[in-house]
N, C-alpha and C positions, 0 to 999 in steps of 0.2 A: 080778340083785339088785344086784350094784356099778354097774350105769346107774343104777338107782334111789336108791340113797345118794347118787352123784355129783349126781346132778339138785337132791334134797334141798339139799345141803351146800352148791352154789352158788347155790341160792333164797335160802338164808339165813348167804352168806357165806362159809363154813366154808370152806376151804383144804385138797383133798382132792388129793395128790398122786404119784401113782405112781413109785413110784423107777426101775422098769426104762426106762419113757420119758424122765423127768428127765437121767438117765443118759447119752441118746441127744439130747442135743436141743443139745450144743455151746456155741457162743456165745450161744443163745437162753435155755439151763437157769435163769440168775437173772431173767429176765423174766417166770417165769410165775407165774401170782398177780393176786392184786385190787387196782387199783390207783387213787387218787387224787389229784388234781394241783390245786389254785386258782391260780395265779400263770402262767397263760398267755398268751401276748401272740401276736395274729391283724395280720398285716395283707394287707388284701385289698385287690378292685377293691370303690369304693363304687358305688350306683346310678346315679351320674351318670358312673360309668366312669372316678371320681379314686381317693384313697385313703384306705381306711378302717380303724382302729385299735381293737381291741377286747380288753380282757379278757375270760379264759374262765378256766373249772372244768370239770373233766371227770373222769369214773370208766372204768377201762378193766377190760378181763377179759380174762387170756388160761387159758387150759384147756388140758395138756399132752394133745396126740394121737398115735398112730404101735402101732406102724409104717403107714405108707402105700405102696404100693407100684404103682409103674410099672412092670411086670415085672419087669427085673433090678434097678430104680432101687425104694431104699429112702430114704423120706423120714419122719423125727418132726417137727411141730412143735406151734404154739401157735393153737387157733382161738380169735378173738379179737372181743371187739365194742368199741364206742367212742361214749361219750355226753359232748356238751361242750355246755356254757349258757353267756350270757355273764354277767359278776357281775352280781349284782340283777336276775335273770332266772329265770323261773318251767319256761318250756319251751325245750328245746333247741332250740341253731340250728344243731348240727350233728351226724349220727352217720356212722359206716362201721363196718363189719364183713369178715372174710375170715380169711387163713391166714397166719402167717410159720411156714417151712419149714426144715428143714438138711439138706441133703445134703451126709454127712462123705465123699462117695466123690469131689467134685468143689469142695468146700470152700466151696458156694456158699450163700448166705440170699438166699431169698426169699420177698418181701411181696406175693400177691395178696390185691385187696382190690376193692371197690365200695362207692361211694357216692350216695344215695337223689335225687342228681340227673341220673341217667343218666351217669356215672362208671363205669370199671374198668380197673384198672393194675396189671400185675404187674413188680414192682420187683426187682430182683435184684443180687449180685455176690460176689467173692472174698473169705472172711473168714477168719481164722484160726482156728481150733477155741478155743483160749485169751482173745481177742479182748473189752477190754471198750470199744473205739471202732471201729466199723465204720458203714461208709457204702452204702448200696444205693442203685440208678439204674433210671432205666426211659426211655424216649426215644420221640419220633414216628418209625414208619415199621420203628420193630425188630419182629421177629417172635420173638423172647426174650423179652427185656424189654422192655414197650413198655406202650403206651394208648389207650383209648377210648372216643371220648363220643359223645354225641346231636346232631343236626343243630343245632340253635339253638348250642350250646355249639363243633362245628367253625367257626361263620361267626360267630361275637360274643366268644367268648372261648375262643380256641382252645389246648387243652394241646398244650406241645411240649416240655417236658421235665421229671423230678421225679426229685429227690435227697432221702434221709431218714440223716441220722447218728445213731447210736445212742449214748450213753455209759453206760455202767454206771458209778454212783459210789457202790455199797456192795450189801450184800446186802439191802438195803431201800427201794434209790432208784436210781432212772436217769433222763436227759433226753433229750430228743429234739431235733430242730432239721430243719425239714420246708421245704424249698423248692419249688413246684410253677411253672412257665414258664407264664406265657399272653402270647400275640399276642391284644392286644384291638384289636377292629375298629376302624381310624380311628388308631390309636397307630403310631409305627416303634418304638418301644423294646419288649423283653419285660417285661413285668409278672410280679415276683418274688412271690408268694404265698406270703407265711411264717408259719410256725406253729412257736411252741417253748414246752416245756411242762416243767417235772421232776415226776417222779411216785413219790409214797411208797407203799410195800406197808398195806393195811389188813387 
C-alpha cells in the first residue's frame, strides 16, 4: 500500500518522505525532493566540433531509497531522474537517470548514472557526513570510478574524465557545476564540457 501512495504522490508532486531513510542518507539528506532550475548555462562541442553555448531549464527528482545492501556493505541513497530543455524549447535535449548513494562505513558518494546516448559513469569520492560542498570523480581506465560509452563516442568524442561539485546553499537550493573531459577527434586540447545549474525545492 505505501508503493502505491509513493507512486501516487510523486505523479502528482507530492513530497513523500521517509524519515528512517532521510536519517541515513548523510550528505545527500537536503537533496532529496523535487526539484527546478532555469538559469543553466551548457557549454558543449558544437556540430562542427567548435563551441556551443546554450541555456537550459531543467526539473530533477530525487526519491529517498535504502537500505541497499552489498552483503556486509549497506547503502541509502537517492534514485533520481533528470529532464533539461533549452529556453524557448518545447522538447528536451537532454535526460539521465541513476542512483547517488552514501556509504557512511567508507564516507564515500556515489553517482552512478546513464545517459540515452550510450553513456554510463559511476562517479565517486570521500565526503564528510556533515558536508554541504563536495566533489565526486570518475576517470578513464578506473575500475571504481570510471566510464563508458559506445563506439562512435570512444573514436569522435571520447570521455576521459568527469567531476561534479555539489553545493548545498539552503534547505531549499543547491548548485551544481558538472565538468565532463573529452578528447575530440582531430583536437590536442581536452574539451571541458560544462554544466552548471542551481536548483530550487518545488
Amino acid at each position: 500500500m505505501l508503493i502505491v501512495q509513493k507512486q501516487i504522490a510523486l505523479q502528482k508532486g507530492v513530497k513523500i518522505m521517509d524519515k528512517n531513510i532521510l536519517k541515513n542518507l548523510g550528505p545527500l539528506a537536503s537533496m532529496a525532493g523535487i526539484w527546478e532550475g532555469s538559469h543553466g548555462d551548457d557549454v558543449a562541442p558544437s556540430d562542427d566540433r567548435g563551441i556551443a553555448k546554450n541555456k537550459y531549464r531543467e526539473r530533477m527528482t530525487l526519491e529517498p531509497i535504502g537500505p541497499v545492501t552489498n552483503h556486509e556493505q549497506v547503502l541509502y541513497g537517492l534514485k533520481y531522474f533528470t529532464t533539461a530543455w533549452r529556453i524557448g524549447e518545447q522538447s528536451p535535449y537532454h535526460e539521465d537517470m541513476g542512483y547517488w548513494l552514501w556509504d557512511v562505513q567508507t564516507s564515500q558518494v556515489i553517482k552512478c548514472f546513464v545517459i540515452p546516448r550510450g553513456i554510463s559513469i559511476v562517479a565517486g569520492g570521500t565526503v564528510k557526513l556533515d558536508a554541504k560542498s563536495f566533489t565526486i570523480s570518475a576517470n578513464e581506465g578506473s575500475g571504481t570510478y570510471g566510464l563508458c560509452h559506445n563506439i562512435f563516442l570512444e573514436k569522435e568524442f571520447k570521455i576521459t574524465g568527469f567531476d561534479l561539485t555539489i553545493n548545498i546553499l539552503g534547505p531549499n537550493s543547491f548548485g551544481y557545476d558538472q565538468d565532463t573531459k573529452i578528447k575530440i577527434n582531430g583536437k590536442l586540447d581536452i574539451f571541458h564540457h560544462r554544466d552548471k545549474n542551481t536548483l530550487n525545492r518545488i
